[in-house]
C-alpha positions as CSV (number, residue, x, y, z in Angstrom):
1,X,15.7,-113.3,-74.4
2,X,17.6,-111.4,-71.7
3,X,15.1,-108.4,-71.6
4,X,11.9,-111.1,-71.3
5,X,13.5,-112.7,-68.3
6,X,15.0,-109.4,-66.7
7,X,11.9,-107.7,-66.6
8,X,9.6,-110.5,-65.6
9,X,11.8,-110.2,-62.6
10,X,11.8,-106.3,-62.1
11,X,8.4,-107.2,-61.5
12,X,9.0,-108.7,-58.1
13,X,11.3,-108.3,-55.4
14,X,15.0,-109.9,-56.0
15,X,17.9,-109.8,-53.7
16,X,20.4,-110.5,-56.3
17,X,21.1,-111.9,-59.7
18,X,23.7,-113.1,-60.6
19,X,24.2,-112.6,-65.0
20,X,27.2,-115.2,-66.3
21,X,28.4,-113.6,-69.1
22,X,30.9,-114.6,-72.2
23,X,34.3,-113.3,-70.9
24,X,36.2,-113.2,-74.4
25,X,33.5,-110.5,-75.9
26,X,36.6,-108.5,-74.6
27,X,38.6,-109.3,-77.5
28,X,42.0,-110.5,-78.0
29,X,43.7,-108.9,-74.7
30,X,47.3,-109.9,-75.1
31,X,49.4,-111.5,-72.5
32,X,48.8,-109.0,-70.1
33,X,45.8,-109.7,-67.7
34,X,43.1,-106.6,-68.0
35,X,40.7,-105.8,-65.7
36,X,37.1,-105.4,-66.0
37,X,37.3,-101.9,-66.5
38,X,38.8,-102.3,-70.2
39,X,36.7,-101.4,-73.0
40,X,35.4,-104.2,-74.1
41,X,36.7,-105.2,-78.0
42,X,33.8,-106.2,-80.6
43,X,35.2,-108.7,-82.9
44,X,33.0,-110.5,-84.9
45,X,32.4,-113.3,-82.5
46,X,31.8,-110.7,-80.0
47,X,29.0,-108.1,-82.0
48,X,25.9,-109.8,-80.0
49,X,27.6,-110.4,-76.6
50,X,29.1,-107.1,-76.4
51,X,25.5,-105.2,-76.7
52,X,23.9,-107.9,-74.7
53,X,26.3,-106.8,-71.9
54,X,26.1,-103.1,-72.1
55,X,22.6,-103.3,-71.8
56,X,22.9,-105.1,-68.2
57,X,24.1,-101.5,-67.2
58,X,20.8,-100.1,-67.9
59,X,18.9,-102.6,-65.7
60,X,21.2,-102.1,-63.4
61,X,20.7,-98.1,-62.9
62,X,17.1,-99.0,-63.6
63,X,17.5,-100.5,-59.6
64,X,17.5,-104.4,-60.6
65,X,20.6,-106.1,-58.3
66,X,22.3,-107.7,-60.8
67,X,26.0,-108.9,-60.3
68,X,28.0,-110.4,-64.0
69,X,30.4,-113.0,-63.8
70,X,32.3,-113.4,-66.7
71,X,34.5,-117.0,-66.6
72,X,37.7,-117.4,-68.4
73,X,38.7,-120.5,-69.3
74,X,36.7,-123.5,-67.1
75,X,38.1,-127.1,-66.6
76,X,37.2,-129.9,-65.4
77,X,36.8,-134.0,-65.6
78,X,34.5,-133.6,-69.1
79,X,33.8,-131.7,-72.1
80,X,36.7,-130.6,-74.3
81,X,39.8,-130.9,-71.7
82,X,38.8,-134.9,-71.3
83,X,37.8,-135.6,-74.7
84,X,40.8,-133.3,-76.8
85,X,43.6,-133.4,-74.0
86,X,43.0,-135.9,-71.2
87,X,42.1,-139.0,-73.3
88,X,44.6,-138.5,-76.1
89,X,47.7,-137.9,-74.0
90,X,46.7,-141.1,-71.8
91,X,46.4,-142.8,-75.1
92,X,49.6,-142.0,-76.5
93,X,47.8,-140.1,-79.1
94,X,48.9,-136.6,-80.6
95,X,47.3,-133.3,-79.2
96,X,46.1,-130.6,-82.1
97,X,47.8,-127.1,-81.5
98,X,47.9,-124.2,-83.7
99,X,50.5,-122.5,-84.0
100,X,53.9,-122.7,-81.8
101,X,52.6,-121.8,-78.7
102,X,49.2,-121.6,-78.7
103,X,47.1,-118.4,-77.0
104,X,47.1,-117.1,-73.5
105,X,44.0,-117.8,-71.7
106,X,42.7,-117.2,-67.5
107,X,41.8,-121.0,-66.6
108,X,39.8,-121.4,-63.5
109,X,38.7,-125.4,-61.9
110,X,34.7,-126.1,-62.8
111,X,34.5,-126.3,-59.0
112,X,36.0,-123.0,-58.2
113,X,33.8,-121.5,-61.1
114,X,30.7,-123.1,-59.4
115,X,32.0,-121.5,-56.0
116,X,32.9,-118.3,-57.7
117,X,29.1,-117.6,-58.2
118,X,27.9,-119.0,-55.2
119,X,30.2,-116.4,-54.1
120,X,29.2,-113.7,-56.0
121,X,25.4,-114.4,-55.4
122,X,26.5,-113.4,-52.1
123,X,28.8,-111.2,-52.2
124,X,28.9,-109.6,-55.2
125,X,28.7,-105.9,-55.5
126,X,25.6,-104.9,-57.5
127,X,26.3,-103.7,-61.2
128,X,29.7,-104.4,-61.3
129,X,31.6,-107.0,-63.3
130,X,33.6,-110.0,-61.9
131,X,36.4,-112.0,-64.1
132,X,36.6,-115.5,-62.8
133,X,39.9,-116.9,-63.6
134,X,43.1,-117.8,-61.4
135,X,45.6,-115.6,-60.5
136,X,48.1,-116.4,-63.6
137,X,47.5,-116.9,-67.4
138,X,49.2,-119.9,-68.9
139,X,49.5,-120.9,-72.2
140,X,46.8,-122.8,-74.2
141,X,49.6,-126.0,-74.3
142,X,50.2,-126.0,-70.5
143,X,47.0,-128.1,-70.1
144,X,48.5,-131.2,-71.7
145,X,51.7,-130.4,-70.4
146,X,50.5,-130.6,-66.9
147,X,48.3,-133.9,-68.2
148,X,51.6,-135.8,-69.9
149,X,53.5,-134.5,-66.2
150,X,51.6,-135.8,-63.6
151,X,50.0,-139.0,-65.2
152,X,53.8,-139.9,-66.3
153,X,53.3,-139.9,-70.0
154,X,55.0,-138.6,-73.1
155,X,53.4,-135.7,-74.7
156,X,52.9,-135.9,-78.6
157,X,51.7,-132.8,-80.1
158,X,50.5,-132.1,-83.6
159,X,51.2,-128.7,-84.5
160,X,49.3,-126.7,-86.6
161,X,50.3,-123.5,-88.6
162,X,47.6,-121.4,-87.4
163,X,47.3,-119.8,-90.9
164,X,45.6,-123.3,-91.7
165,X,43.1,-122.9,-88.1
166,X,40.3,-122.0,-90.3
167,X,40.4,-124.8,-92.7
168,X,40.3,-127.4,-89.7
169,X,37.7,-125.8,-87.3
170,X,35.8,-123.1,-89.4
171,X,36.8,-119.3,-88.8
172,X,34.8,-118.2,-86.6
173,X,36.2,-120.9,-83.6
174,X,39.8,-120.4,-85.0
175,X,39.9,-117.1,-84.0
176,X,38.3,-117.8,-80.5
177,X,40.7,-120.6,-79.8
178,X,43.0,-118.5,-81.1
179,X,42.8,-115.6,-79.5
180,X,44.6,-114.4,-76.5
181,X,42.2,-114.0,-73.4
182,X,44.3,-113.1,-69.8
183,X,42.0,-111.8,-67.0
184,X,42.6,-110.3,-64.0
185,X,40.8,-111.3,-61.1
186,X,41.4,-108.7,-58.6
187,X,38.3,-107.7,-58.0
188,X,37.0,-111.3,-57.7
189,X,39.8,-111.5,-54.3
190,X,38.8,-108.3,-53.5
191,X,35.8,-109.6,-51.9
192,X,37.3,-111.9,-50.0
193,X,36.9,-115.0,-52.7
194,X,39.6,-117.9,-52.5
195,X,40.7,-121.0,-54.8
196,X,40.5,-124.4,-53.8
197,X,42.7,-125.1,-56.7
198,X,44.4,-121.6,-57.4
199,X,46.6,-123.4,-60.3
200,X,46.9,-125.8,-63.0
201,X,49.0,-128.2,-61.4
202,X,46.4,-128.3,-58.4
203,X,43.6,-128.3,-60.5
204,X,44.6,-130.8,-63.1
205,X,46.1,-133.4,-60.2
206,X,42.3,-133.4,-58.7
207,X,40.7,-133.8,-62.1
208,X,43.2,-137.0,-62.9
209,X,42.7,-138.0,-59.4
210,X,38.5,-138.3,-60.2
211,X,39.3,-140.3,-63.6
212,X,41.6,-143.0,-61.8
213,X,38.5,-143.3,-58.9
214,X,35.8,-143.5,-61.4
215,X,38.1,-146.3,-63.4
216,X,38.2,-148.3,-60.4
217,X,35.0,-148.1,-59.5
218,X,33.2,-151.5,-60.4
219,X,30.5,-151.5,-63.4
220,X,27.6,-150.8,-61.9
221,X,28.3,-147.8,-59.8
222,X,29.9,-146.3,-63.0
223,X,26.3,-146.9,-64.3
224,X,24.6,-145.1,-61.7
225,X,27.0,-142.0,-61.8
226,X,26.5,-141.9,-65.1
């Protein structure tokens, strides 16, 4: 699929592209942030990104502009945080985790993500490789933390031995929720990028902020935003 579409556009003329890639193809990285420059780890859920991405580099020397982003873990007001973390902790209801701590991963705001390659559209030097993540890894658990801390509620949490992971989810998403992901995003600053919400507690406190606004908003312009 990427070959049809890259060289449909080697056939005209393209300032830059900008390729947004699957960050954890890198494999389980341990606490410590890498950088880009790692060799990228092929774990099972990783054996078609990985080649998907090392081809890019061929395209690239071929003289297309292309520019990857590769997002660590994005946040925001919907999907999994509201639905798994948000909702349940404003509910008084327990939060799954596996294990005792759950993994490391490199969050970064849906906004700053959506600037990040705005950015890097921009930017972006061609053929190299851009992690988009804030400047510290947290813990998987921090997100409902920071939820139960700044909305005021207690945190109930239903821990998981993560020996059992698979049984609950399937093994191929135990091991990538799992898995430790921490990225660097040095290059990223290096080009002169800079976080509107640079944290969690930043990030989450606009994201809770949005919920109360949209819960006071009457009916029907909840209707029409939706």
């Amino acid at each position: 699929m990427d070959a049809h579409l890259l060289d449909a556009v080697a056939a005209g003329a393209t300032k830059r592209i900008v390729y947004v890639g699957e960050s954890r193809c890198y494999g389980p990285t341990g606490s410590r942030p890498v950088t880009e420059d790692e060799v990228s780890v092929s774990p099972a859920r990783g054996r078609c990104l990985v080649p998907a991405l090392d081809r890019l580099d061929g395209y690239a020397i071929a003289g297309l502009p292309i520019v990857t982003a590769l997002p660590g873990c994005v946040y925001g007001d919907v999907s999994w945080l509201r639905d798994r973390i948000v909702e349940p902790v404003m509910a008084g209801r327990r939060i799954l985790q596996f294990g005792k701590a759950g993994p490391w991963v490199s969050p970064i705001h849906v906004h700053d993500c959506a600037r990040a390659l705005v950015h890097l559209a921009e930017q972006g030097e061609i053929g190299s490789r851009y992690f988009l993540a804030n400047d510290e890894p947290i813990r998987m658990r921090e997100f409902a933390e920071a939820v139960a801390r700044l909305a005021n509620r207690p945190l109930r949490v239903w821990r998981v031995p993560a020996a059992a992971a698979g049984l609950l989810v399937g093994r191929p998403l135990a091991d990538y929720v799992q898995a430790n992901a921490a990225f660097s995003n040095i290059r990223l600053r290096g080009i002169g990028f800079r976080f509107s919400y640079p944290t969690l507690a930043e990030g989450m406190a606009q994201i809770l902020d949005a919920i109360d606004e949209e819960r006071l908003a009457p009916s029907s312009e909840r209707t029409s935003r939706g």
